[in-house]
C-alpha positions, 0 to 999 in steps of 0.5 A: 500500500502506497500514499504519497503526494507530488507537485509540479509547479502548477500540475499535481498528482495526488496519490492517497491510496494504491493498495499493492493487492489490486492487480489483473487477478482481482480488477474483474471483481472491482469497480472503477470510477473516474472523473474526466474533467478537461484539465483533471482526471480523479480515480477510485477502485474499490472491490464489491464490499466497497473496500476502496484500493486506489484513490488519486488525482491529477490537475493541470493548469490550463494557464499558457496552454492550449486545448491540444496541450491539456489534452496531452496532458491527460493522455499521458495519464491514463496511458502511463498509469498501470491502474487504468488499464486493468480488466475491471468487472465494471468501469463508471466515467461522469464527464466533467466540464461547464457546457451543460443547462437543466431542461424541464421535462414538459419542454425538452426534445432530445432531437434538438440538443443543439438548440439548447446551447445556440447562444450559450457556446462558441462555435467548435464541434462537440457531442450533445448528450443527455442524463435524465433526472426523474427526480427533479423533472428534468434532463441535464443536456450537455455538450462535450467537445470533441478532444473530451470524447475522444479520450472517453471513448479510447480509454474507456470504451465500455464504460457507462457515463454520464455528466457529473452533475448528474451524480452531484444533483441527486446527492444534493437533493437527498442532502437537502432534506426538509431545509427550507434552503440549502447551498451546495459549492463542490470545487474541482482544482479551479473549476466549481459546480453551485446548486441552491434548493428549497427543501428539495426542489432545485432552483439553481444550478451554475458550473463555473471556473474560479482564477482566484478565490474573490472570483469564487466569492462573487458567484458564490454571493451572487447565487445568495443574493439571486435568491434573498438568502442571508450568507448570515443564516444560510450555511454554505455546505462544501465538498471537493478540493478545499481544506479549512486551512486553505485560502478559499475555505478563509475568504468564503468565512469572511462573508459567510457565517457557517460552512458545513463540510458535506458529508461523505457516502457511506458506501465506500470503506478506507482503511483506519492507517490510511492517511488520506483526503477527508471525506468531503473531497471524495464527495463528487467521486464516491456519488459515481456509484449511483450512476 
């Protein structure tokens, strides 16, 4: 079993968890989840008890590079890292990036996915998709650029995908329970994905890249002002890459009374003496099981 953590300069690798057991001989008895976003990739494997084998994550800034370049970048990963190209006996990928709109039920056409986005995406090629999510009545449709696509489909030509919005939505709205209203931030590195319910009936829902911390305090604001919700009565419940040590976590608290970690699923088991992440920023990998 191996932990570890590697930075280099603006890339990192995370690596929390790769337990020496996990090999060719056991992978078709173990799931694997990723998280394919367009500058990071995070994996879990873990076997059918939910014992969980592997656990790390890499991030690239996309400062100085293009979209060729990031591309590289995560190619590179999933090609050099054993663990990816182990036989699994089932293998969830959720895509993850910011081209995406909630569409009621009573108006969506799934034959007309472009139209959604006419007015929302520069021009480029991509693949329009769609995640139906019955419990708010409503389908996630998404455009996926193709660079995105190619790589999921290489890498992972038999997995069952979907956006990771979808698995965060559904986690969200069981949170949110009978609150009045409910704040949910999951960050990704500098991307960040913000849902406002009442009780659990979604009102908004907004994808978003931060260069900075103020930046992430000005979305954030601006979804309780949107609503009229007191940042001195409605606490921000949190999850993904932030610690209450760090500079988001300060500069949210300044103007936010109460930030609530979010908890995390319960159907994943890291061992005692693994020194690992807490809970809350697996939130977004651990919620793939649902998909």
């Amino acid at each position: 079993m191996a932990v570890g953590h590697f930075r280099r300069g603006m890339d990192t690798h995370t690596l929390e968890l790769k337990d020496t057991r996990l090999s060719a001989d056991i992978a078709p008895q173990c799931t694997l989840q990723v998280i394919l976003g367009q500058e990071s990739i995070s994996m879990l494997a873990a076997d059918t008890p939910g014992e969980v084998l592997a656990l790390q994550s890499w991030s690239f800034s996309d400062t100085g590079r293009s979209a060729d370049e990031l591309g590289w970048d995560l190619r590179r990963v999933l090609r050099d890292e054993p663990l990816f190209a182990l036989p699994y006996g089932r293998v969830i990928c959720a895509l993850e990036h910011h081209q995406t709109t909630l569409v009621p039920r009573r108006l969506f056409q799934h034959g007309a996915l472009a139209n959604y986005f006419k007015l929302l995406l520069p021009p480029g090629e991509y693949t329009y998709t769609y995640d139906e999510l019955s419990e708010l009545d409503a389908y996630l449709v998404y455009a996926s650029n193709a660079a995105q696509i190619k790589l999921l489909y290489e890498f992972f030509p038999h997995a069952r995908h979907r956006h990771l919005a979808a698995s965060l939505l559904r986690y969200w709205r069981q949170a949110a329970g009978d609150q009045e209203h409910r704040m949910f931030l999951n960050l990704r590195h500098q991307s960040a994905q913000l849902a406002v319910f009442e009780r659990q009936n979604l009102l908004f829902y907004n994808a978003f890249s931060f260069p900075s911390a103020s930046d992430l305090l000005y979305f954030v604001l601006l979804a309780y002002e949107q609503f009229r919700l007191r940042p001195a009565d409605i606490p921000l419940v949190v999850s993904g890459t932030i610690l209450s040590d760090s500079e988001l976590y300060r500069v949210l608290y300044r103007f936010i009374r109460e930030i609530q970690f979010a908890p995390a699923p319960t159907h994943f088991k890291i061992a005692d003496d693994t020194q690992v992440l807490p809970g809350h920023c697996h939130v977004d990998l651990f919620c793939l099981k649902n998909l």
